[in-house]
N, C-alpha and C positions, 0 to 999 in steps of 0.2 A: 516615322521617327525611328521605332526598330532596324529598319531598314538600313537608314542613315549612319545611325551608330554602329551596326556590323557591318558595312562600307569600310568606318573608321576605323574599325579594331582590326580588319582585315588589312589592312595596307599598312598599321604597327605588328605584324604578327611577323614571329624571327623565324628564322632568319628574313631579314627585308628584302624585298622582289621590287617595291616600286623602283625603276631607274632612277626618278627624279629624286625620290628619300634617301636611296642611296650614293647617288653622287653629290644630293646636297651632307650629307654626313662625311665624308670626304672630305669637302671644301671646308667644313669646318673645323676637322681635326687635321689640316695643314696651316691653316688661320690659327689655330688657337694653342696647341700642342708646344711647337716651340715655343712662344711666348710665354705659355703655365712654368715652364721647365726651366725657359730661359732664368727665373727669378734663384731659378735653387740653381745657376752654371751649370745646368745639363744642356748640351749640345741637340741642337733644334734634330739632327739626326735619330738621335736615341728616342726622342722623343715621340717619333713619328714611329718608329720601330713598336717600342713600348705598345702603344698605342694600337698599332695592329696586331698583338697579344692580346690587348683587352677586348677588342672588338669583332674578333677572329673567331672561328668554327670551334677552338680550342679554345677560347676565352666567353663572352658573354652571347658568344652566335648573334652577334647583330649582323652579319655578312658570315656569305659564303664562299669558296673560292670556286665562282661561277667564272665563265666565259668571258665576262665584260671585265669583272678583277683581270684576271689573264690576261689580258687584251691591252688592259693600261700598264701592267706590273712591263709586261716587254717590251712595248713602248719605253718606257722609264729606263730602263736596262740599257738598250738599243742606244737611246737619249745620252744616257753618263760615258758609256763609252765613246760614241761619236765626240762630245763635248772635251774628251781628255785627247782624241786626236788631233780637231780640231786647235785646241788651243796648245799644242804644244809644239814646243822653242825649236824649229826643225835645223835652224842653225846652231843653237846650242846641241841640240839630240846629236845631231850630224857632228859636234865635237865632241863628244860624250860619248858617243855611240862603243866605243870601246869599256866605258865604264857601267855603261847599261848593261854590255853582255856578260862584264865580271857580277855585277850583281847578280843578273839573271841566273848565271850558273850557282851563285850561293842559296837564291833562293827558290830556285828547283831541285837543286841536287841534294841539301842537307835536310829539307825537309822529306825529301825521300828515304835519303839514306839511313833517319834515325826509323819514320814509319815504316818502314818495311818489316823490319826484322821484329819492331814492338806487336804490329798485328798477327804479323807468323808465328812469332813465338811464346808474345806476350798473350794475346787474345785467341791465338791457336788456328786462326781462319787459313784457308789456303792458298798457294799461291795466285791464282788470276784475284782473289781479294783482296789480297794485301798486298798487292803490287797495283790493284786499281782502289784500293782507300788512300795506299800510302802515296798516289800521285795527288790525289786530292788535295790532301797537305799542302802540296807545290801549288797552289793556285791561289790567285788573290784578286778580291772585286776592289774598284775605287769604288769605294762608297765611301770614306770620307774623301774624295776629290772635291765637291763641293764646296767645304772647307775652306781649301787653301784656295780654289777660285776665288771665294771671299776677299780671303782675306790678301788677294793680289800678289799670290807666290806660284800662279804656277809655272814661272818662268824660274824659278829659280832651280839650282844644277839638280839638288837634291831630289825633288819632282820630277827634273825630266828624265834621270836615272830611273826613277819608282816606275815611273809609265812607259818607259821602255821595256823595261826588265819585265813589266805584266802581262806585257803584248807577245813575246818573249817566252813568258811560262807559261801562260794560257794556253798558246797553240802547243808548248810542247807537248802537255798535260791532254790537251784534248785529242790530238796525233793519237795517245798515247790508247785513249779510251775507245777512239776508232779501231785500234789495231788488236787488244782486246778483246772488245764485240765480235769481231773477227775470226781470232780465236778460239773465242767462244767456240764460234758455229762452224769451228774447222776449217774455215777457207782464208783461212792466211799462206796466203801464195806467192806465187811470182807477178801476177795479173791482177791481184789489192796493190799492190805497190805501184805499178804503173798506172793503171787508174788513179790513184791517190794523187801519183807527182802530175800528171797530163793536169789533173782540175786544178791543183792548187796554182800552178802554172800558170791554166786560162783564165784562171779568175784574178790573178797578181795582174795579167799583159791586162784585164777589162779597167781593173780599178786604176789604175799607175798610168797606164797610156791613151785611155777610150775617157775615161772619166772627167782628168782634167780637161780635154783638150774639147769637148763637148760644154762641159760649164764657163769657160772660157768661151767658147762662141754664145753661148745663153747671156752670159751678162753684158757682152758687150754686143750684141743685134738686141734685146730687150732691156738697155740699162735704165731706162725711164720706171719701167713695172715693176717697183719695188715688193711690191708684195708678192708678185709670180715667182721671186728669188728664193721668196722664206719656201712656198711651196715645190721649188724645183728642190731644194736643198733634201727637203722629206724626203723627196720622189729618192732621191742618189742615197738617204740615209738606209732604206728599205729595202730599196731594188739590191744594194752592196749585201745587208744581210740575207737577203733569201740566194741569192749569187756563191755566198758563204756556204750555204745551207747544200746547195748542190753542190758545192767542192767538196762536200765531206767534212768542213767544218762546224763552225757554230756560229749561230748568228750573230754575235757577240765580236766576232772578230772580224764580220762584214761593217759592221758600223764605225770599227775602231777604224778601219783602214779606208771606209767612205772619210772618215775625217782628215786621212793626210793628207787623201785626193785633194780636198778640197781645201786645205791648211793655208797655200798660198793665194788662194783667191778670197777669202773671207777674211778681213785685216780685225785683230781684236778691237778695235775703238772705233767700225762702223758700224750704221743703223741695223746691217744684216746680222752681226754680229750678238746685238746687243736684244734683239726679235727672237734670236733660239734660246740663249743663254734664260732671256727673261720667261718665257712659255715653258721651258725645261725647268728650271726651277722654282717657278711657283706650280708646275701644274705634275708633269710626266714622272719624273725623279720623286716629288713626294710621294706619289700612287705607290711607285714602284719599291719605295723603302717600306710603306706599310703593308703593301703586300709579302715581303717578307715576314714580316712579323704574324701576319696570318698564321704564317704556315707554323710558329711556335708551337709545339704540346707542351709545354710546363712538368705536366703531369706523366707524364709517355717515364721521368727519369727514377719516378716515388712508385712503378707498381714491379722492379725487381733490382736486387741490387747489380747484376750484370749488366741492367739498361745504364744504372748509375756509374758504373766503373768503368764502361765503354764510351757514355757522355764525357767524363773527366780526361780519358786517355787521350781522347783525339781532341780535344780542347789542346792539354797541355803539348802533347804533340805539333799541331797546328804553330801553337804562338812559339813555345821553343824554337821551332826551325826557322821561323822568318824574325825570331832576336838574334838568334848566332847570324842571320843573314847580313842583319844590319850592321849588326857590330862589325863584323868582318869588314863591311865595304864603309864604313868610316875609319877604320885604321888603316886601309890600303891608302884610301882616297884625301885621307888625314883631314874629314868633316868633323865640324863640332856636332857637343854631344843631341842639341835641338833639332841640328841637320840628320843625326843617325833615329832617332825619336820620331823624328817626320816620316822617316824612311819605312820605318817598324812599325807608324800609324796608318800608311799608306795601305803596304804589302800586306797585314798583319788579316783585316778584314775579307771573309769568304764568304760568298754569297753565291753570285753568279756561273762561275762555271762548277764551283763545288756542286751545286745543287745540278747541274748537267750531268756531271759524273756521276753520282750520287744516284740520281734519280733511274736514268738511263740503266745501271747497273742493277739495280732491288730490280726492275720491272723486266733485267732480262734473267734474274734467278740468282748472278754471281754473290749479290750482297745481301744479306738478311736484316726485320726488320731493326734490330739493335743499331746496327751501323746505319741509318737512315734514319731514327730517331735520335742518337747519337749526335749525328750530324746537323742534324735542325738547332739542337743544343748549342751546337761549336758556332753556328750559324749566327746566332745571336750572342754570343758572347763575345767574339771576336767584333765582330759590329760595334758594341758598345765600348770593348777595351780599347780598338783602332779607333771610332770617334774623338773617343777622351783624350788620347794617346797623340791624334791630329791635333786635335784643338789647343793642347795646351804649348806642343812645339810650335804651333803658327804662328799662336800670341807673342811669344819670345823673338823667334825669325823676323816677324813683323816690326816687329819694337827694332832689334838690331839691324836691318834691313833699311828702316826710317832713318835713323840716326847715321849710319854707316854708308846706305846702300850709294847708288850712283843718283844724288841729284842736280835735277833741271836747275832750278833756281841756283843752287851753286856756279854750275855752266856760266850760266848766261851774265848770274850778275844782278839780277834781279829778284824783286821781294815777290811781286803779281806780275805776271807775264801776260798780255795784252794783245791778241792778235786784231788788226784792222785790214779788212777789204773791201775797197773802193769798186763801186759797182760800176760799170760801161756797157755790158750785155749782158744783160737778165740770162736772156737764152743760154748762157752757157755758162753760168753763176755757179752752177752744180757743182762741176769738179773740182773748183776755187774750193770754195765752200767744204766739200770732202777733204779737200787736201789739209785746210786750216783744223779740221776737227781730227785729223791723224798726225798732226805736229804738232797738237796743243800739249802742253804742260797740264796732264790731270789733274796736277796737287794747286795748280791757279784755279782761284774764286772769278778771277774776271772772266768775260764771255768772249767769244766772237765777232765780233762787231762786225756788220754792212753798210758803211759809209754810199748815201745817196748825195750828191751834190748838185743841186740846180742852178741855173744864171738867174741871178738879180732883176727881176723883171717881172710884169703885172700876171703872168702865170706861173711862177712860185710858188703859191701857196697850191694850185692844183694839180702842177706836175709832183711837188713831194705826197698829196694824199694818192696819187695815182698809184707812184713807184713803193709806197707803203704796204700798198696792196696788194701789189705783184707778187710784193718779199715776203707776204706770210706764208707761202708754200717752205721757205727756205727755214723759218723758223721752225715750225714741223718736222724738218728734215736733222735740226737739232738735235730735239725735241730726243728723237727715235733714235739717235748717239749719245740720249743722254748729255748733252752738252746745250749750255746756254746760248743763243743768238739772240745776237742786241740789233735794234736796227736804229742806225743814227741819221738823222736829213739836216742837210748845210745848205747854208745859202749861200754864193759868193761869185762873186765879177768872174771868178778865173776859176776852172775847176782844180785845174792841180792847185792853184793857192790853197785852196779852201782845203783840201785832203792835207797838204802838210800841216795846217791851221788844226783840223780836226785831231790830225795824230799827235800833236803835242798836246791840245788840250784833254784827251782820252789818255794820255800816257802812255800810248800803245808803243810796243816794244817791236814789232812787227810789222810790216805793211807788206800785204800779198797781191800783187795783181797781175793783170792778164798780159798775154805777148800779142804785139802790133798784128793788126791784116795787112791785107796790101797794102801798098804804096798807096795812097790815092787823097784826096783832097780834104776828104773829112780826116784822115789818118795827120795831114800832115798839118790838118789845124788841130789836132788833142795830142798830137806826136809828143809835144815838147812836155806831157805830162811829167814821166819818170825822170827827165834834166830837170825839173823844178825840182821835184822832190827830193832828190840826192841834194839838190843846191842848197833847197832851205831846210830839212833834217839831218840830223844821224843816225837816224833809226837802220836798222836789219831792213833791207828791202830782196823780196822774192818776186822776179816776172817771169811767168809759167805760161805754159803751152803745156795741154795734156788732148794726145791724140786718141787716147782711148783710156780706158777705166784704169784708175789706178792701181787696183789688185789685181791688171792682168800682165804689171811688169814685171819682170823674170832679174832682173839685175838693174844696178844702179852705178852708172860712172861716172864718179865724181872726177872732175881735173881741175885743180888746183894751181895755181902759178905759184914763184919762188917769196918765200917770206910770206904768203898766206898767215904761216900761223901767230905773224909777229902783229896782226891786226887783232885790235881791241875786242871784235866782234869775233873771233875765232870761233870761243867758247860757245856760244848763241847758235852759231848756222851750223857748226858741225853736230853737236848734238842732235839738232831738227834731222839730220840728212839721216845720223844711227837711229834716232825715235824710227822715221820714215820707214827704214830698208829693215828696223825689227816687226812693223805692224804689216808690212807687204811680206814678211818673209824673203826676200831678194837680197844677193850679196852685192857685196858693194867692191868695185874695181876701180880702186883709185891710181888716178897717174899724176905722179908730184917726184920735185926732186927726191933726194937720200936723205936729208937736211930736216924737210917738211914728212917723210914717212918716219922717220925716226919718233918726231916729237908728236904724229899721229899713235902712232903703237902707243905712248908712254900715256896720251890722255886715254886713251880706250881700256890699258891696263889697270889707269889711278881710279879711271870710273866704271870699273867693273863690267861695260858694254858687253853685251850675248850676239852683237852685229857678227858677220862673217864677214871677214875685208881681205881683200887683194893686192897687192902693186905692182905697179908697173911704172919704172923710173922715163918719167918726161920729162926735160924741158925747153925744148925748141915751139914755141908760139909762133915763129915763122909761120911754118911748118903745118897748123895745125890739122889741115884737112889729113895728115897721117892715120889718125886714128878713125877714119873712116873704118878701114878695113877690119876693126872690131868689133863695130855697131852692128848691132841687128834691130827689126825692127819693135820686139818683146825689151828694149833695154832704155831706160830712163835717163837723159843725159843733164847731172847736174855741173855747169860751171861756175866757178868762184871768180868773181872780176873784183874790180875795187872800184874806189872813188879816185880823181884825181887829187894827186898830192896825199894818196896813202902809202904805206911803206913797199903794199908787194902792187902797184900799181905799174904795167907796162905799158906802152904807149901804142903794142899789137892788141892790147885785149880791147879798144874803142872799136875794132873790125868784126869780134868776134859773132856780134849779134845777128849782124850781117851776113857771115860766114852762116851759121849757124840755119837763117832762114831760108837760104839759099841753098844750101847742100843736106841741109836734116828736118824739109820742112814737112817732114811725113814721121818723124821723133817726138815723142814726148819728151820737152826738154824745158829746165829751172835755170834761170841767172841769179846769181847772190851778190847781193853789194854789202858787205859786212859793216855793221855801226861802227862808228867813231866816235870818242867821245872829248875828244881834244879839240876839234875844231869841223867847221862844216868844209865837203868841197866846192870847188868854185862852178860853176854853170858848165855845164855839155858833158858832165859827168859819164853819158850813155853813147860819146861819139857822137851826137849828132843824128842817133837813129830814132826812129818817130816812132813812138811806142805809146800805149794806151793799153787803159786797164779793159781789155773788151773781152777778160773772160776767156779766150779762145782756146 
């Protein structure tokens, strides 16, 4: 019984050693901590912070900052940076990118230019210290990035400014501290400089040129292995940091820049997508926010007033230079005052490289330990002001952004937007499937739908429990986008009857289906599918062919015929085509007359679109194998046809499908028949071409 009991008392004795006590303490001050906090509007952030104050070496020593803290805190780090490359607007950045660098110089260069001279001469330190504290200044972690993930901003301009401009300071700030160390030890020379530019070089040509074009072969020779993706994705998050690390960098900026790699193949509203984001924020990011707060001393600021007055300086320091920063770059860029709020919530927070610099410096002798306690100070202050600071600009952004922003439902016309896809081969249902969950309307309650239709006949009722069965794979695959799949079974003489029957009575707004195979007998007995259905709805219809993954297309060319936009369903399919070409990241090269790109520019302007678009003036349909000579095989070809008896309806687009299979039949290419709402068209709507939803 003794025994027993000092067993027990030995596995609660602090600091805690057992793994399992310790990481179940963990899971529950990430489970509980936001929600206590949430009740008083303290951002789940602080609270997790707080927390590792309390529980920290310098708070009640329930933990230590051992090896395995370490372990998950850089993890976590690694995680948020990745996660802000990853999701960020690379076509907006790519327009912005001039606004990013003005910021960036505001908020590297003022927070320098005030710290320098307050450490020199304020606090006396000399110059390699106060030329490496006062770079510190210039640096800023997203830690409230999180945040505005949330709360579904981080495409907005404001953010993608913030997250450039970090990436931006970061490395200058950290350049800065390499060359420094340098310094230091006297060998800043002609051969540190060359050295420096050769890695930084080899490591740009490994991420930018090696990276993509290897994950790109990964996902599409394994695009079945969804789970090998979440783990190759690690592999490239790690491999980029420690890559980093031998450039002379910091790991910090191997993960940011593994995310741009991978930026265009990871689409925000897929299952891959929604597997890091969720593992990173319930698990990696929390670790790593309370292992800052570990590192807190509270007390370090109450046992001299020097420690206290040198806490306060590089506080005020710190947040001054990145408010002038912001301010600046909303009067340049004339953002309102929540967009500059955001800005100054974003930047404002120092964690991550501060503590690089920081640390890297005390342990080579330049820094003493005032400025290190100091800085643990600024550490957590900044954290908590840029939380609050984020959080309250989001809510307002959010609110404004809802009411204002660019919506779907508006587009289209609709109250609940409806997509339905009629099933012909399982086998290849997938990328149907992908495609409906990356053009879905988020703010719509309605699901997905997988229309199964069987013939009227004494095996009926066993071929729909069969195909029921098939389709739970696909609902899973939902499931893991976070998106609803309905599976619906019809009965009916005729299968296309039955799918039109179906999409009226589901009120679906959409109907997605697949492009014809060959010519051949079974084809040209279910051919006359898509002619029924033009005949007997008005719905949006999409027939797709997708020759390889959808996030491994590089651009998107839409071609358009004349009066396109004077059709009822304009609103509807060109939005899908901007969702499309912003969750692939891929610009979009439209060819329309002068007429139709005019009144394109004007809806992408009224709806605030972040798309990158092109043009190029067509309109010879003769003609149209011309644009051969633009196609590559990385380019997604979407055509706009009509019904007969619509307004931009020619009598060359009934050939086109034709054309299409015959000369681009190695293209991932979408046909759009635009709804109408005046009247249905009459039969053969498709030319005549034998088409089936077979998924291909």
């Amino acid at each position: 019984m003794d025994n027993s009991l000092e067993h027990i008392a030995k596995q609660f004795s602090l600091p805690l050693s057992n793994p399992v006590l310790v990481f179940s303490l963990i899971l529950f001050i990430i489970l509980l901590s936001p929600t206590i906090l949430g009740r008083f509007k303290i951002p789940g952030i602080i609270g997790l912070i707080i927390s590792g104050v309390i529980i920290g070496p310098h708070g009640l020593r329930l933990l230590e900052n051992n090896s395995a803290v370490a372990l998950f805190s850089t993890i976590g780090l690694l995680y948020i940076m990745f996660i802000a490359g990853l999701e960020l607007d690379l076509n907006q950045f790519r327009v912005n990118r001039n606004r990013s660098l003005v910021f960036a110089i505001f908020a590297f260069g003022i927070p320098l230019g005030i710290g320098f001279p307050v450490c020199r001469y304020l606090l006396g330190y000399d110059f390699n210290a106060s030329f490496l504290t006062a770079s510190m200044f210039a640096t800023q972690t997203l830690v409230a990035y999180p945040i505005v993930s949330r709360m579904g901003l981080s495409k907005n301009q404001a953010v993608a400014i913030t997250v450039g401009g970090t990436i931006l300071t970061d490395t200058a700030v950290l350049i800065i501290l390499a060359v420094i160390m340098e310094s230091s030890k006297g060998s800043l020379n002609e051969s540190f400089w060359i050295q420096l530019g050769i890695s930084i070089a080899v490591f740009l040509i490994i991420m930018f040129l090696g990276i993509p074009r290897i994950a790109k072969w990964f996902f599409t020779r394994l695009e079945s292995e969804k789970y090998s993706h979440y783990i190759f994705v690690l592999c490239v998050v790690f491999l980029a940091a420690f890559l980093a690390e031998l450039a002379g960098l910091e790991p910090i900026i191997g993960a940011f820049a593994a995310g741009l790699a991978l930026n265009r193949l990871i689409p925000s509203s897929s299952a891959l997508m929604n597997r890091i984001e969720f593992i990173g924020n319930s698990l990696f990011i929390p670790f790593f926010l309370i292992s800052v707060g570990m590192l807190v001393d509270v007390s370090v600021v109450l046992r001299s007033p020097m420690a206290l007055i040198i806490a306060g300086t590089l506080t005020v320091v710190a947040l001054t230079g990145k408010w002038i920063a912001s301010f600046l770059t909303q009067h340049i860029f004339r953002y309102s005052a929540s967009q500059r709020q955001l800005i100054f919530g974003l930047s404002s927070a120092h964690a991550a490289a501060t503590l690089a610099v920081i640390i890297v410096g005390y342990n080579a002798g330049i820094l003493d330990k005032n400025i290190l306690n100091g800085t643990i100070i600024l550490i957590l202050t900044t954290c908590l002001i840029a939380s609050f600071a984020t959080e309250k600009a989001s809510r307002k952004l959010a609110i404004v952004s809802g009411n204002d922003g660019f919506d779907q439902e508006t587009a289209s016309g609709t109250s609940s937007e409806h997509i339905l896809i009629p099933i012909a081969n399982i086998s290849t249902m997938e990328k149907l499937l992908e495609f409906g969950i990356l053009i879905k309307d988020k703010k719509s309650p309605s699901p997905v739908s997988l229309l199964t239709v069987v013939p009227n006949d004494e095996e009926a009722e066993e071929n729909i429990a069969r195909t029921r069965e098939k389709l739970e794979g696909f609902v899973k695959m939902g499931s893991a986008a976070e998106t609803n799949v309905n599976l619906i079974s019809a009965i009916d003489h005729n299968i296309a009857g039955g799918i039109a029957r179906v999409s009226r009575e589901a009120m679906a707004n959409i109907i997605t289906m697949g492009w014809p195979g060959r010519s051949g007998v079974i084809d040209r007995f279910i051919g006359e599918t898509v002619d029924i259905i033009l005949a007997s709805t008005n719905k949006t219809l999409f027939v797709c062919h997708f020759e390889k993954p959808l996030a491994t297309h590089k651009r998107v060319l839409l071609i358009s015929p004349s009066l396109s936009e004077r059709e009822n369903g304009f609103g509807l399919w060109f939005s899908k085509v901007t969702q499309l070409s912003e969750e692939l990241g891929a610009t979009i090269l439209c060819y329309c007359n002068v007429e139709t790109e005019n009144f394109v520019r004007n809806t992408m302007k009224s709806n605030k679109s972040n798309s990158s678009i092109n043009f190029t003036t067509f309109d010879d349909w003769e003609d149209f194998l011309v644009l051969a000579r633009d196609i590559t095989l990385d380019d997604l070809l979407v055509i706009v046809s009509a019904r007969k008896g619509g307004v931009s309806h020619l009598g060359v687009l009934d050939s086109v499908p034709r054309k299409l299979e015959k000369h681009f039949s190695t293209n991932s290419r979408i046909l759009i028949y635009p709804h109408q709402h005046d009247h249905l068209s009459p039969r053969g709507g498709y030319g005549g071409v034998q088409i089936a939803g077979d998924g291909r």
